[in-house]
C-alpha positions in Angstrom: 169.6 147.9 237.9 168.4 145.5 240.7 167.7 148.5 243.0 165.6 150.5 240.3 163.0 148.0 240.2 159.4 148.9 241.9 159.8 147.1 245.4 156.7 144.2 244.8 159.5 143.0 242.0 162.1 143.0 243.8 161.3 141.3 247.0 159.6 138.9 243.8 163.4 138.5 242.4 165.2 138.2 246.0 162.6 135.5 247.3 163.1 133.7 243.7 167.0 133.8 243.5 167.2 133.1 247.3 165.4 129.7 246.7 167.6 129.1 243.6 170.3 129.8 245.3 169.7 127.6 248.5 168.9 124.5 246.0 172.5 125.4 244.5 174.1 125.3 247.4 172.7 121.5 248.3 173.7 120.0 244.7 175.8 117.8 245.8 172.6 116.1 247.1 169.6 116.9 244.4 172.3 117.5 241.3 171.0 121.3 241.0 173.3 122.8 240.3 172.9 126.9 239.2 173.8 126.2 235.4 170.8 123.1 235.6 168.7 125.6 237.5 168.8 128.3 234.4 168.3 126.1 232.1 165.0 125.1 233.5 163.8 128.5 234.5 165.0 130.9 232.0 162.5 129.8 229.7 159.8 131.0 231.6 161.5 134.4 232.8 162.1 136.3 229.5 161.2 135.8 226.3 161.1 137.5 222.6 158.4 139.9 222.7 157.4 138.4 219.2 157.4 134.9 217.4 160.5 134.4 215.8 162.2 131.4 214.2 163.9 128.7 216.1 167.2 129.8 215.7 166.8 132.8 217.4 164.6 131.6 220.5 167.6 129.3 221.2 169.9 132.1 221.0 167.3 134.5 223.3 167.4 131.4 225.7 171.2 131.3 226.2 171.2 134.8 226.5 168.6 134.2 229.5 170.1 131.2 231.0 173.1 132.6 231.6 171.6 135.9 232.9 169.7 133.8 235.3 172.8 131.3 236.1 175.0 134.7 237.0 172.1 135.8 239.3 171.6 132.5 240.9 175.8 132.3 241.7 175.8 136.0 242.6 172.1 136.0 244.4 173.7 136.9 248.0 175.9 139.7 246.4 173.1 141.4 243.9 170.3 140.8 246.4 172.1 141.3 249.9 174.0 139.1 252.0 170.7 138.5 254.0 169.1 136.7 251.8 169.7 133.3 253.3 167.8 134.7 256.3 164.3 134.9 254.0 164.0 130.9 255.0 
């Protein structure tokens, strides 16, 4: 899926995730870990394209969280092995 994104998106996404991924890598220091990381910043990547009720926002949000935790872990697989080399 990653590759059939327009380009400006994904260089967006592999810029994003390698920055995630580098603050992952130093939580021993700063406690970021990637599940800490998701929680903080799934909330602003997706959301329901509509109001719903509570319930189902927090479910949408776990859902996201752990899309974006995955990504973070996985960032130099899904993104390319390179992408420590954006710094």
């Amino acid at each position: 899926l990653v590759n059939q994104l327009p380009e400006a998106n994904l260089i967006l996404l592999r810029h994003l995730f390698g920055v995630l991924h580098h603050i992952d890598q130093n939580s021993g220091v700063n406690q970021m870990n990637a599940f800490n990381l998701a929680l903080c910043i799934a909330p602003n990547m997706l959301w329901l394209p509509s109001p719903t009720g509570p319930e189902e926002e927090s479910r949408s949000t776990k859902k996201v969280a752990l899309l974006v935790q995955f990504l973070i872990e996985n960032s130099a697989e899904i993104f390319g092995g390179d992408i420590a080399s954006l710094f």
